[in-house]
Each structure stands twice: as structure tokens, then as C-alpha cells.
C-alpha positions in Angstrom: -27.0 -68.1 69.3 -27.1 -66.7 65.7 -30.5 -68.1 65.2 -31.9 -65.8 69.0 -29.8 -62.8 67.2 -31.1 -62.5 64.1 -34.9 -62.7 65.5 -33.8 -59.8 67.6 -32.7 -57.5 64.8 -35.9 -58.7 62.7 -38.0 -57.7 65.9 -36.2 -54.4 66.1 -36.6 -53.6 62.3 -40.2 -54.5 63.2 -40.3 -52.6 66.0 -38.1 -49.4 63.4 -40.7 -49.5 60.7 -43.5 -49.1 63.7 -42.7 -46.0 64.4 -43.1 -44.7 60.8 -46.0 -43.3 59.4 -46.5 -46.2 56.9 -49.4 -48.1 58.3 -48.0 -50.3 60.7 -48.4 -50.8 64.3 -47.1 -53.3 66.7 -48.3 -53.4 70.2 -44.9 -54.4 72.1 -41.5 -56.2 72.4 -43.3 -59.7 72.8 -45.7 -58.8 69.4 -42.4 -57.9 67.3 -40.4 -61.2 68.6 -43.7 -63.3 67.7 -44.0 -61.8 64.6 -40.3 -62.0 64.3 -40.5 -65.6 65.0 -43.8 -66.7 62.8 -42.1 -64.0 59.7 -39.2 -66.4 59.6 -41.0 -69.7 59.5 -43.4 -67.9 56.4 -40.1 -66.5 54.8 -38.6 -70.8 55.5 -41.1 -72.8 54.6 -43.4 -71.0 52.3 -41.9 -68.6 50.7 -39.9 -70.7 48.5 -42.8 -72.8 47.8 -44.6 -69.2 46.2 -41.6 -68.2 44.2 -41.2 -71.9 42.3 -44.9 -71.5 41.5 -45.3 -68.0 40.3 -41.9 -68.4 38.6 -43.3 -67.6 35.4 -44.9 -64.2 36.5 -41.2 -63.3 38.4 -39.6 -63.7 35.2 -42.2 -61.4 33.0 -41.9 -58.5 35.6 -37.8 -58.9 35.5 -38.1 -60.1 39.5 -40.3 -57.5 40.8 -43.0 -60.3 41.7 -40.4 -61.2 44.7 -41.5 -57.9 46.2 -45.2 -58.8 46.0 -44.5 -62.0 47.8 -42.5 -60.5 50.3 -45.6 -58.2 51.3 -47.9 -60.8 51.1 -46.1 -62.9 53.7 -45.3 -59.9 55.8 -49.4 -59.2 55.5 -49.9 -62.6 56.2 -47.8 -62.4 59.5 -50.1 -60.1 61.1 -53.2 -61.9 60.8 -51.4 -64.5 62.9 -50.1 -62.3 65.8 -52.0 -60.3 67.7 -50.5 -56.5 68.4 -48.9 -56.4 64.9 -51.2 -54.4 62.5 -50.6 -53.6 59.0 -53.5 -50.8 57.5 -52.9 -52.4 54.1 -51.0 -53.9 50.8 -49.3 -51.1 50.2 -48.3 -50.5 53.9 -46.9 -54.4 53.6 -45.3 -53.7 50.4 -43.2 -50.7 52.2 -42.7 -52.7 55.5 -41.2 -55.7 54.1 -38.9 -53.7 51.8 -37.6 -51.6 55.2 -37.3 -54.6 57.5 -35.5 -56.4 54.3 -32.9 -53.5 54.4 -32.8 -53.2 58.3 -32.3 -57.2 59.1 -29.7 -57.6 55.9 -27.7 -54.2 57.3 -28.2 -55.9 60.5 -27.2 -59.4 59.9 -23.8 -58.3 58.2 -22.4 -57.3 61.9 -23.2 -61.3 62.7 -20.6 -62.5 60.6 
């Protein structure tokens, strides 16, 4: 029941940062609980898999690398669902950081 309510508040953070002038579109419900969905599975399986191997460059920039792989992944996400756009590497950068703060806000009210 946890799992079905935190890909709802990710889909609705998705569906949020949508409707800001950032660069990033998403078709529908259905496109932002895909995305939702396929985000998590990046953000499981890969994700730590990136930071143990750019470890070194995370520790130079202080942990500011973490932010570049967050955007990456949330980039990545949309060339694997169709309906979720993002215009570009920045527009990733601010997306991730927003759905970050909107699903972690979101998530404390599961508890």
C-alpha cells in the first residue's frame, strides 16, 4: 500500500513541476504514473550503481555530482515514456530537484 502511495505523490510532483514554465511536459495521469513507475526503478537499480562509480568526482564537487545524476536519470526517464517531455539538461536539473522536494514533503505524511 506504501509502495501504490508513494508512486502517486511522485506522479503528482510530476504532474506539479508540469505545470511550470521549466521545460517539462507530461501528456496525462497514465504518462506521470509510468514515468513515476520507470523513475523509481532508475533511482533503485541504477542510480546507486552511478554514485559508487563517479565517487571520486562527488567527493571533488563537495556532493554536488548527486544533482547531476539525479537529472540525468530524470532525462533518462523520458526517453522511455512516451507523453513525458523534458526540453533539456537544465530543465532535468530543475525538475528533479522539485520532484525531490515535493515526493520527500510528500512522503513524510506516510509515516
Amino acid at each position: 500500500m506504501k509502495l501504490i502511495i508513494r508512486i502517486s505523490i511522485t506522479a503528482l510532483a510530476l504532474l506539479i513541476v508540469s505545470k511550470l514554465p521549466i521545460g517539462i511536459e507530461i501528456d496525462g495521469l497514465y504518462s506521470a504514473l509510468v514515468a513515476s513507475v520507470i523513475l523509481g526503478l532508475l533511482n533503485a537499480i541504477v542510480r546507486p550503481i552511478l554514485i559508487i562509480l563517479t565517487f571520486p568526482i562527488t567527493i571533488v564537487t563537495l556532493g554536488l555530482f548527486i544533482f547531476v545524476i539525479n537529472a540525468l536519470l530524470f532525462y533518462y526517464t523520458a526517453t522511455f515514456v512516451d507523453g513525458f517531455y523534458v526540453s533539456g539538461f537544465l530543465s532535468a536539473l530543475i525538475g528533479s530537484i522539485i520532484v525531490s522536494i515535493i515526493s520527500t514533503f510528500g512522503n513524510k505524511f506516510i509515516k
